[in-house]
ROBA-703388 format. One record per residue (C-alpha): x, y negated, z negated; residue in one letter. Coordinates in nm, 2 decimals. Example, Ala and Ser with C-alpha at 12.3 -4.5 7.8 and 13.67 -1.06 7.14 Angstrom:
BEGIN
PT   east  north     up rest
PT   1.23   0.45  -0.78    A
PT   1.37   0.11  -0.71    S
This chain:
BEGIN
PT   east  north     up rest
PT  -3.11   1.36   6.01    X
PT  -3.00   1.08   5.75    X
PT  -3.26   0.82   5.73    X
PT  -3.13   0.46   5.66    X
PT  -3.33   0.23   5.50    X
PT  -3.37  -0.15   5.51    X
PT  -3.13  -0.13   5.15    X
PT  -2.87   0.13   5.32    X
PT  -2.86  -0.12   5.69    X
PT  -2.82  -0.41   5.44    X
PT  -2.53  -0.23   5.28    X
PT  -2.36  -0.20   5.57    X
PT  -2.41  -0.46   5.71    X
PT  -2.22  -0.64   5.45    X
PT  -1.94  -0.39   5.46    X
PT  -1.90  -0.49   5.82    X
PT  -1.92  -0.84   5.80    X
PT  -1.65  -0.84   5.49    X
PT  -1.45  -0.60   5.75    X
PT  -1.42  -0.36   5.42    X
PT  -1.22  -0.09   5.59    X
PT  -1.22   0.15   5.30    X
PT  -1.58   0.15   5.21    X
PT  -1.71   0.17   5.61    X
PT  -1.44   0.49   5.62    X
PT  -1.65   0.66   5.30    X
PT  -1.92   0.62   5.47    X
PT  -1.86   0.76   5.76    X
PT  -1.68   1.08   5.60    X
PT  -2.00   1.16   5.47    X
PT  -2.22   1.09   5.78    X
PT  -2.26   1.43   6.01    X
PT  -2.17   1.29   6.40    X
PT  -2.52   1.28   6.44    X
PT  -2.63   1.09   6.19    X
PT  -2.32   0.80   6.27    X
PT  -2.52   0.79   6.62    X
PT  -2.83   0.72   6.45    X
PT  -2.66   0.46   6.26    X
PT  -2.49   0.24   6.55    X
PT  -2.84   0.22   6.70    X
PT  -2.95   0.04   6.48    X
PT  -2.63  -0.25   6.46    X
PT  -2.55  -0.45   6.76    X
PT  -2.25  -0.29   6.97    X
PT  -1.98  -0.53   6.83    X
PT  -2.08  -0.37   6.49    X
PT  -2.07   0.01   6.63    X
PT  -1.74  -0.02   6.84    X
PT  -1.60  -0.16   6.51    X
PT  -1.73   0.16   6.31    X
PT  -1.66   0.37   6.59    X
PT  -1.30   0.26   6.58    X
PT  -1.27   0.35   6.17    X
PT  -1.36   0.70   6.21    X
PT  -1.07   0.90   6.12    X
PT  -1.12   1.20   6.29    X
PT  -1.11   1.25   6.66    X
PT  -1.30   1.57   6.72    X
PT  -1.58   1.38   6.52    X
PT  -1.48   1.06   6.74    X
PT  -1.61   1.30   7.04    X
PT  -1.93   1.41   6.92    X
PT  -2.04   1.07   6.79    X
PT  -1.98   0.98   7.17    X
PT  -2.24   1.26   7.28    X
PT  -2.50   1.21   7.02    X
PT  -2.54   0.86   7.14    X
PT  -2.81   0.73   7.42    X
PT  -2.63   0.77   7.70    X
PT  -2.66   0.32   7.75    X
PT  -2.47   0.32   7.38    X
PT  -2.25   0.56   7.53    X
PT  -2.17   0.33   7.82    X
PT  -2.10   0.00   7.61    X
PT  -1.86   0.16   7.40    X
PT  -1.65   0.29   7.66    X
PT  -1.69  -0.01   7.89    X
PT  -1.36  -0.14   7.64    X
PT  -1.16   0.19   7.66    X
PT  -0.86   0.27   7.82    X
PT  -0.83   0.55   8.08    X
PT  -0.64   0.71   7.87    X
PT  -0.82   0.73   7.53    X
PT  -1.18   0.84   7.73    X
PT  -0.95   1.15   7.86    X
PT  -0.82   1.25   7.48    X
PT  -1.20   1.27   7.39    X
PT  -1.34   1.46   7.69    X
PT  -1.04   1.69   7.58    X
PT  -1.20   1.75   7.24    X
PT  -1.52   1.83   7.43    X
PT  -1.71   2.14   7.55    X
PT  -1.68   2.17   7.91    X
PT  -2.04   2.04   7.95    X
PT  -2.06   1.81   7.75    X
PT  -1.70   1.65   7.93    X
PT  -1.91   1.68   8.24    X
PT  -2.19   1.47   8.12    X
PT  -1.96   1.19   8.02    X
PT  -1.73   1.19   8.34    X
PT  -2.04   1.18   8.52    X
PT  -2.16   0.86   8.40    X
PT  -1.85   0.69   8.44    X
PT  -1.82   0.44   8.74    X
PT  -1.64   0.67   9.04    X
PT  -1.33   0.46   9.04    X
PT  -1.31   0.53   8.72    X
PT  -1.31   0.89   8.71    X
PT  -0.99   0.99   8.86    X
PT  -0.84   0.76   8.65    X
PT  -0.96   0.94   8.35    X
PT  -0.94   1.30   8.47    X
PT  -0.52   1.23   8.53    X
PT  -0.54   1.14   8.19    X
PT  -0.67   1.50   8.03    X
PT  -0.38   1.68   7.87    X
PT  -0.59   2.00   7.92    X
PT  -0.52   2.13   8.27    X
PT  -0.75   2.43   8.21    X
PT  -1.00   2.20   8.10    X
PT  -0.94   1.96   8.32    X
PT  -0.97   2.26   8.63    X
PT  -1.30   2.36   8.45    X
PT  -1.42   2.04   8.48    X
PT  -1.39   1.98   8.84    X
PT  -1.53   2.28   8.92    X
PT  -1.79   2.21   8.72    X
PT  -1.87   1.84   8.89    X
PT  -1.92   2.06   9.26    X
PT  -2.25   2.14   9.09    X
PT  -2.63   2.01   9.07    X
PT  -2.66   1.79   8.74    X
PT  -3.00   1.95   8.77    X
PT  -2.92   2.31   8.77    X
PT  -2.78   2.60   8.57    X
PT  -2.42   2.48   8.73    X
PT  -2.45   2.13   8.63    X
PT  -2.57   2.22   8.27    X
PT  -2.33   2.49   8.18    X
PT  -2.04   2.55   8.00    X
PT  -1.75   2.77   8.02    X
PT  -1.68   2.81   7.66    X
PT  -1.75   3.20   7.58    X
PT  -1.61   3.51   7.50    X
PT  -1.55   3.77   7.80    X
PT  -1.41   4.13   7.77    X
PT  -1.42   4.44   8.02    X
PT  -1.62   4.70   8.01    X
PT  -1.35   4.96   8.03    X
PT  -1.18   4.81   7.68    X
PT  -1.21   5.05   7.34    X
PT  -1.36   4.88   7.04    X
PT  -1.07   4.77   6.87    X
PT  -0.95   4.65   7.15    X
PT  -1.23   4.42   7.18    X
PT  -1.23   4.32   6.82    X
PT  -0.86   4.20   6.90    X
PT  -0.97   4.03   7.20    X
PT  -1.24   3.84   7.08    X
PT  -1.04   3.72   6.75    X
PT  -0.80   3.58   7.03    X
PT  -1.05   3.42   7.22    X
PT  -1.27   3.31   6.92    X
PT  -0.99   3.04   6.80    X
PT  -1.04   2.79   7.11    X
PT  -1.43   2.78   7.04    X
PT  -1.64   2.64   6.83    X
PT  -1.96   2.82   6.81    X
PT  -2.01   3.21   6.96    X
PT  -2.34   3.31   7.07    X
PT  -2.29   3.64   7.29    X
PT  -2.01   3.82   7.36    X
PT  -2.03   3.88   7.75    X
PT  -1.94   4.21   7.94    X
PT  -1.78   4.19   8.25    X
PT  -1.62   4.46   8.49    X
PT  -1.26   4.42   8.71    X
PT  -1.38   4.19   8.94    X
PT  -1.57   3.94   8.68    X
PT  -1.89   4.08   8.71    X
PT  -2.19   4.02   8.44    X
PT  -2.24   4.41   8.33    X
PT  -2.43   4.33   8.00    X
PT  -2.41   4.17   7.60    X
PT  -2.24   4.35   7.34    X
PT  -2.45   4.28   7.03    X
PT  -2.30   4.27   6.68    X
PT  -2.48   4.55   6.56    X
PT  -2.30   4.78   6.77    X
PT  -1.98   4.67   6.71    X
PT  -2.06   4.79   6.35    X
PT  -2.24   5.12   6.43    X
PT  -1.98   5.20   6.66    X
PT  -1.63   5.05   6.56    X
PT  -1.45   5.35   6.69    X
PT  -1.66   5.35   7.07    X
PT  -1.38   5.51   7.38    X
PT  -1.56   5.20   7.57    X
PT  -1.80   4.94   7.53    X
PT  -1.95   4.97   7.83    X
PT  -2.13   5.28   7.68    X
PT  -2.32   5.09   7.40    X
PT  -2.30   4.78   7.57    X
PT  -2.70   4.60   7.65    X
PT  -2.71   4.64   8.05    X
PT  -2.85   4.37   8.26    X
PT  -2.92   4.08   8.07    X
PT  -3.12   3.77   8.16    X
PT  -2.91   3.54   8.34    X
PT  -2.94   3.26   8.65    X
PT  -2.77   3.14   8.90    X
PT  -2.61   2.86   8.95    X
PT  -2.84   2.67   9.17    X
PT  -3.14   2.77   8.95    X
PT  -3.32   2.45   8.84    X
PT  -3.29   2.33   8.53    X
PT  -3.70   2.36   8.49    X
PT  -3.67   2.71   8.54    X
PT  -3.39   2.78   8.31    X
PT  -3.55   2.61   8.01    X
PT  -3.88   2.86   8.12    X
PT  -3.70   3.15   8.05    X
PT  -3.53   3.03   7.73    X
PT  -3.85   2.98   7.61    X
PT  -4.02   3.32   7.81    X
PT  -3.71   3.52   7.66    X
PT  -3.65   3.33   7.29    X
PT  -3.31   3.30   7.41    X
PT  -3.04   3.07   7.20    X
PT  -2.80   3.11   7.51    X
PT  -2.81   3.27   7.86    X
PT  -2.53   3.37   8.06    X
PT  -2.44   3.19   8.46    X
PT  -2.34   3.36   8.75    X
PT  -2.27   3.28   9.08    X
PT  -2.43   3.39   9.43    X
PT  -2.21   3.71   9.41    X
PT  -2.28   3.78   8.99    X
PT  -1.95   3.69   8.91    X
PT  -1.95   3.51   8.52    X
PT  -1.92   3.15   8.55    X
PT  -2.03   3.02   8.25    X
PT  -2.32   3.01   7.99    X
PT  -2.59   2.75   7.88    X
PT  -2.70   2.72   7.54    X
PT  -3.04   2.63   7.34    X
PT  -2.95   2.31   7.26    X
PT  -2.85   2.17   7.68    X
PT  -3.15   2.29   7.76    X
PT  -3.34   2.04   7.47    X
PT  -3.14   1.80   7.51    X
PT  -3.27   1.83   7.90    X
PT  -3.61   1.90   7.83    X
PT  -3.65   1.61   7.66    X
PT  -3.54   1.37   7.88    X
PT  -3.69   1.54   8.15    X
PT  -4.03   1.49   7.97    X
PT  -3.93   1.12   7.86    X
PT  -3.89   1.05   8.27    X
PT  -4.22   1.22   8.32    X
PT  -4.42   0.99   8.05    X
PT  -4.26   0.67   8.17    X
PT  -4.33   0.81   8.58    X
PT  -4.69   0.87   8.46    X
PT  -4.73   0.52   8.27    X
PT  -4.67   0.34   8.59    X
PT  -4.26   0.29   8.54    X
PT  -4.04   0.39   8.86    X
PT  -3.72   0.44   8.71    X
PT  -3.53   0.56   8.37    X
PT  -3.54   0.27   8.07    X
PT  -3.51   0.23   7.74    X
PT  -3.64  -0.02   7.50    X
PT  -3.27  -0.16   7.47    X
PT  -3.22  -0.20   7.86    X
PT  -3.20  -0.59   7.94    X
PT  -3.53  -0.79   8.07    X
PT  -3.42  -0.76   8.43    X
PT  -3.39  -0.39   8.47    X
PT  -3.74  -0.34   8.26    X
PT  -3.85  -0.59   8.50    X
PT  -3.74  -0.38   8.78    X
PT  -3.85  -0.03   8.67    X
PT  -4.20  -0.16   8.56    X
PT  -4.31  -0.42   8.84    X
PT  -4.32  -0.21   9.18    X
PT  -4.67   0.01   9.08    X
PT  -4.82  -0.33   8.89    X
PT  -4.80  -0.49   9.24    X
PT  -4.98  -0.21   9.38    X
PT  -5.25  -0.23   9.10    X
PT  -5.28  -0.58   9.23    X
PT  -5.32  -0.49   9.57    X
PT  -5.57  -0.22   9.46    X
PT  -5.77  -0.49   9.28    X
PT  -5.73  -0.74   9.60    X
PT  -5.89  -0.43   9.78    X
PT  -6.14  -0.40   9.55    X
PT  -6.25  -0.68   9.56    X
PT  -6.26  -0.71   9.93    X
PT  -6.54  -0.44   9.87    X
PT  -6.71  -0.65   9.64    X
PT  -6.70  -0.96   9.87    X
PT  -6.87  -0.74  10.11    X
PT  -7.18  -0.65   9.86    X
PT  -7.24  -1.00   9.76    X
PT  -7.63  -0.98   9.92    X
PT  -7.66  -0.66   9.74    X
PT  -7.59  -0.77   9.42    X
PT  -7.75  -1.09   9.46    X
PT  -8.07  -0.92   9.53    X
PT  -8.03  -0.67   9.22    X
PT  -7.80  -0.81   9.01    X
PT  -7.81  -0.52   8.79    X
PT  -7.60  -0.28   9.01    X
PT  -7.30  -0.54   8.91    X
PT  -7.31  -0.35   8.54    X
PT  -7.24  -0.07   8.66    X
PT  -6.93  -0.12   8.86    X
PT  -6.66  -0.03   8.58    X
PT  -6.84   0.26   8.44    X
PT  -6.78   0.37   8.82    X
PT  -6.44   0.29   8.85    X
PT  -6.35   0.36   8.49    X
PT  -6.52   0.74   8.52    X
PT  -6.35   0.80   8.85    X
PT  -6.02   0.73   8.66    X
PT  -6.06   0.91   8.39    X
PT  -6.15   1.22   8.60    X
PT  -5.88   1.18   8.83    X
PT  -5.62   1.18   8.58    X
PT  -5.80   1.51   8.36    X
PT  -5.73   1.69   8.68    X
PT  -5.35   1.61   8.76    X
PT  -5.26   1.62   8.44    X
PT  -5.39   1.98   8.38    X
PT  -5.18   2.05   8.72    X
PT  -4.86   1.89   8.64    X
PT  -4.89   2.08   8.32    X
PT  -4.93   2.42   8.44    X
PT  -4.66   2.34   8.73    X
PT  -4.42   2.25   8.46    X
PT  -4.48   2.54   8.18    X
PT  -4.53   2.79   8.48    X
PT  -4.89   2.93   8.41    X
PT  -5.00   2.77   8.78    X
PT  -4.85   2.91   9.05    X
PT  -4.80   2.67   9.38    X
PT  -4.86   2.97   9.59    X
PT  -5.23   3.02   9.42    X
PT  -5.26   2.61   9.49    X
PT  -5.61   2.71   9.68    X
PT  -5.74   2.91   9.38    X
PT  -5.67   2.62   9.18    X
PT  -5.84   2.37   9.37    X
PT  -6.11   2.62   9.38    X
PT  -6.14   2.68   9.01    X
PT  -6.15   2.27   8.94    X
PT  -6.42   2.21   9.20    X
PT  -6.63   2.43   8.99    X
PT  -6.52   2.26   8.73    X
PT  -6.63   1.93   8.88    X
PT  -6.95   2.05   8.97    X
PT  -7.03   2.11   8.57    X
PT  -6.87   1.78   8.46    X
PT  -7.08   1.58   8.75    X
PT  -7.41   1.75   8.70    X
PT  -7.37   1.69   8.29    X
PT  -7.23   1.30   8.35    X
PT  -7.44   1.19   8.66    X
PT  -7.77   1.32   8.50    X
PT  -7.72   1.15   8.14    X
PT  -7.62   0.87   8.31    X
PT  -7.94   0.84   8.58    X
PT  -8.18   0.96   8.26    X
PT  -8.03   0.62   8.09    X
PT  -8.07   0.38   8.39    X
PT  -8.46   0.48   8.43    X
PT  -8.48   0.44   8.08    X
PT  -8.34   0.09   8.01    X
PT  -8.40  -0.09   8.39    X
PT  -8.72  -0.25   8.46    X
PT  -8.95  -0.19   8.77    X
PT  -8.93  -0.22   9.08    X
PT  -8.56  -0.15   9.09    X
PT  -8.54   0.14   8.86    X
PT  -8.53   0.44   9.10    X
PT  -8.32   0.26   9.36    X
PT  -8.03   0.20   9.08    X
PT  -8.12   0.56   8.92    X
PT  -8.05   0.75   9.22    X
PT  -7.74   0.47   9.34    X
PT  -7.54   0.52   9.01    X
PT  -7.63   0.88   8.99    X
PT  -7.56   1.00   9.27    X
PT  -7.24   0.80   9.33    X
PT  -7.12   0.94   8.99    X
PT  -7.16   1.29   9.10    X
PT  -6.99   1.22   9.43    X
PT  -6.68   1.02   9.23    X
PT  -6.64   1.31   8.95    X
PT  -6.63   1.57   9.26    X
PT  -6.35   1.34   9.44    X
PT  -6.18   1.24   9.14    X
PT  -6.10   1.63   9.07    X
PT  -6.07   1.77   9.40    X
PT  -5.78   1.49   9.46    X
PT  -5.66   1.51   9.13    X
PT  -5.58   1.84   9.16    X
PT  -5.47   1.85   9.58    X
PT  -5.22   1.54   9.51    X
PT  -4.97   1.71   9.19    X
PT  -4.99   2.01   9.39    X
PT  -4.91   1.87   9.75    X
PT  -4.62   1.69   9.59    X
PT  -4.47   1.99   9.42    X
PT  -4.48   2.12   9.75    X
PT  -4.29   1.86   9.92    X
PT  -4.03   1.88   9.62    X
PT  -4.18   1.53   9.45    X
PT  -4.15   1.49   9.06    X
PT  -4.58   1.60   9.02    X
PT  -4.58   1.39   8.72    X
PT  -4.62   1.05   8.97    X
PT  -4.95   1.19   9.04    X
PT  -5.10   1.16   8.69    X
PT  -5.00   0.74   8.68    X
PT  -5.16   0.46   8.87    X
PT  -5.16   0.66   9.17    X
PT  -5.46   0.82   9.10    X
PT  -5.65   0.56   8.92    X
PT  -5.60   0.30   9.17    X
PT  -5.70   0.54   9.43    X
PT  -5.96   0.65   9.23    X
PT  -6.08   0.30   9.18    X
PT  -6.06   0.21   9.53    X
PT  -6.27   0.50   9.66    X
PT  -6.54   0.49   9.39    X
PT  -6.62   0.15   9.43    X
PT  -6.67   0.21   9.86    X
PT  -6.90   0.53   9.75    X
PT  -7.08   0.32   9.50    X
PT  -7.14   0.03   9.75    X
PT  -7.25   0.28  10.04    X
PT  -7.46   0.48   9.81    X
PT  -7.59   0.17   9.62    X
PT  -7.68  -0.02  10.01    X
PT  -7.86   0.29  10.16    X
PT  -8.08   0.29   9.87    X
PT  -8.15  -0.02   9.90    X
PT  -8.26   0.05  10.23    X
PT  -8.48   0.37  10.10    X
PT  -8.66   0.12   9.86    X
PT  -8.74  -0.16  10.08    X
PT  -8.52  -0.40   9.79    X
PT  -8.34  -0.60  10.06    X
């Protein structure tokens, strides 16, 4: 990745401003599509579509479109014609034409696709668009090479050279019997070891790794990285070939798959970016703030209910965030440990009892440890006669919070994997609100009935 620096931006800058045509197209010769993407992102979009327009060659035209954000993507086509968007999604891979119809406007689409000069690829693509975005169909492509079983060698050789001149990279060379069914892989080393085979079928690698096309895209990218796979083959409910998905779909996926999990976990309920306009970061980030803010209304509903309390031992007021903030803290350990093994598949939903199990033990240790140091510091630094009474109140609502904290840490990513919820919500304000919340009543009802016990009333 080309790195631009202040000097470089500057540079450009001027070249744009002078509208130097020649200069702006030797720099963009040498740029990889890639690195042109990185570039507009840091211009303003009157600066990029200006670029964008200079580039001289359309196949690299294309890719610069796909290695942009897809928001980048959307302002630059927002001032092309129907039929300029269909010449580029004819340059493109199958999947990657997919991604782009996708995003355009519906009304827009048809438009487009009667513009693709392709039909093939045009067919491809609406077969393509029946799918799932989020599954092996919607990810794949249908750019591969396929040859029967029952074909010599040489045959083959001639086969895939025929094949090999409409695509741009090969991964595998597929197998496939009469009625277009995934047999195996031929690998390269047997096509030297035996260049003079009666059939491939009889060195061929039978039964590879493949999915289906309704497979999720989460467990796709689990067996790329179970198998070390750079592509996998697609087939449909009946193991017909349909297409393949390669390494780099599934990053490009994986990524933004863990970007919506972040921003879901921080407390944000949709998709942004740091470009999006003030409005739509408005929208996405104020829904779970007005929940905190009911939370702390809630809270402090409590608190108006322990005024006496705390006006007859002001010193249980100190001891209110540690409460909360531990309760948090837990709560968030033990979701997060969930929603990770959930999402790299070392925690099973059908062992969801063992796992609950395993983390009240868990809590058991951690509350024992933290309730203890914490009661051992309150009889050490509180004077008589309230030092036992706020001992044994902050102690024991400690243990009882670090117990809660886990046990609905762990029951809430796991009850919403069940009911097919992203379990990444549960590691956000979800759980440290309800956290909060339910600390603070078990620190008031603890912290009163002690009271009581002592006679501090």
């Amino acid at each position: 990745m080309r790195d631009f620096t202040d000097k470089d931006l500057e540079q450009i800058e001027i070249v744009i401003e002078d509208r130097n045509e020649h200069e702006a197209r030797e720099w963009l010769r040498e740029l990889h599509p890639a690195d042109v993407a990185e570039l507009f992102r840091k211009l303003d979009i009157r600066q990029a579509e200006w670029l964008f327009n200079l580039i001289e060659d359309n196949e690299k035209k294309a890719d610069v479109l796909m290695e942009l954000d897809e928001e980048d993507r959307k302002k630059l086509l927002e001032d092309m014609e129907p039929e300029q968007i269909g010449h580029f999604i004819d340059l493109l891979d199958t999947d990657d034409a997919v991604d782009l119809i996708q995003e355009l406007d519906k009304e827009d689409r048809e438009e487009v696709m009667q513009h693709i000069d392709d039909v093939e690829q045009a067919g491809d693509i609406v077969d393509l668009l029946q799918y799932d975005e989020d599954t092996a169909g919607g990810l794949m492509g249908t750019e591969m090479i396929m040859v029967n079983e029952n074909l010599s060698m040489p045959d083959c050789l001639k086969e895939m050279r025929r094949q090999a001149e409409d695509l741009d990279d090969i991964y595998y060379v597929y197998v496939i019997d009469n009625d277009n069914r995934l047999r195996g892989i031929l690998p390269l080393k047997k096509m030297i070891t035996h260049p003079s085979v009666s059939k491939i079928k009889h060195v061929m690698e039978a039964d590879p790794v493949s999915v289906r096309t309704d497979t999720p895209i989460e467990d796709v990218a689990k067996d790329f990285e179970k198998y070390d796979l750079v592509a996998m083959p697609v087939i449909d409910s009946i193991g017909r070939l349909v297409g393949q998905i390669t390494v780099d779909d599934v990053m490009d996926e994986v990524r933004e798959q863990s970007e919506r999990d972040y921003q879901l976990a921080s407390g944000i309920s949709s998709d942004i970016d740091a470009s999006d306009s003030v409005l739509a970061q408005t929208k996405a980030r104020l829904p779970w703030l007005l929940i905190g803010i009911a939370g702390g209304i809630i809270n402090s509903l409590i608190l108006g209910g322990f005024e006496a309390q705390i006006a007859a031992v002001t010193c249980l007021a100190i001891f209110i965030p540690l409460i909360g903030g531990t309760g948090g803290n837990v709560g968030v350990q033990a979701s997060a440990i969930v929603v990770q093994g959930l999402a790299n598949g070392s925690l099973d939903i059908r062992n969801a009892w063992r796992q609950i199990g395993r983390e009240s033990l868990v809590a058991n240790l951690n509350a024992i440890v933290i309730s203890g140091l914490v009661l051992a510091y309150v009889m050490l630094t509180q004077p008589d006669p309230v030092r036992y009474a706020v001992a044994v109140a902050v102690g024991a609502s400690l243990f009882c919070v670090v117990i809660f904290a886990t046990v609905f840490g762990t029951f809430v990513p796991l009850t919403l994997e069940k009911l097919k919820i992203n379990p990444a919500l549960a590691t956000g304000p979800f759980i440290q609100i309800t956290n909060d919340v339910v600390g603070l009543l078990i620190y008031v009802g603890m912290s009163t009935w002690m009271m009581n016990v002592f006679g501090l009333r």
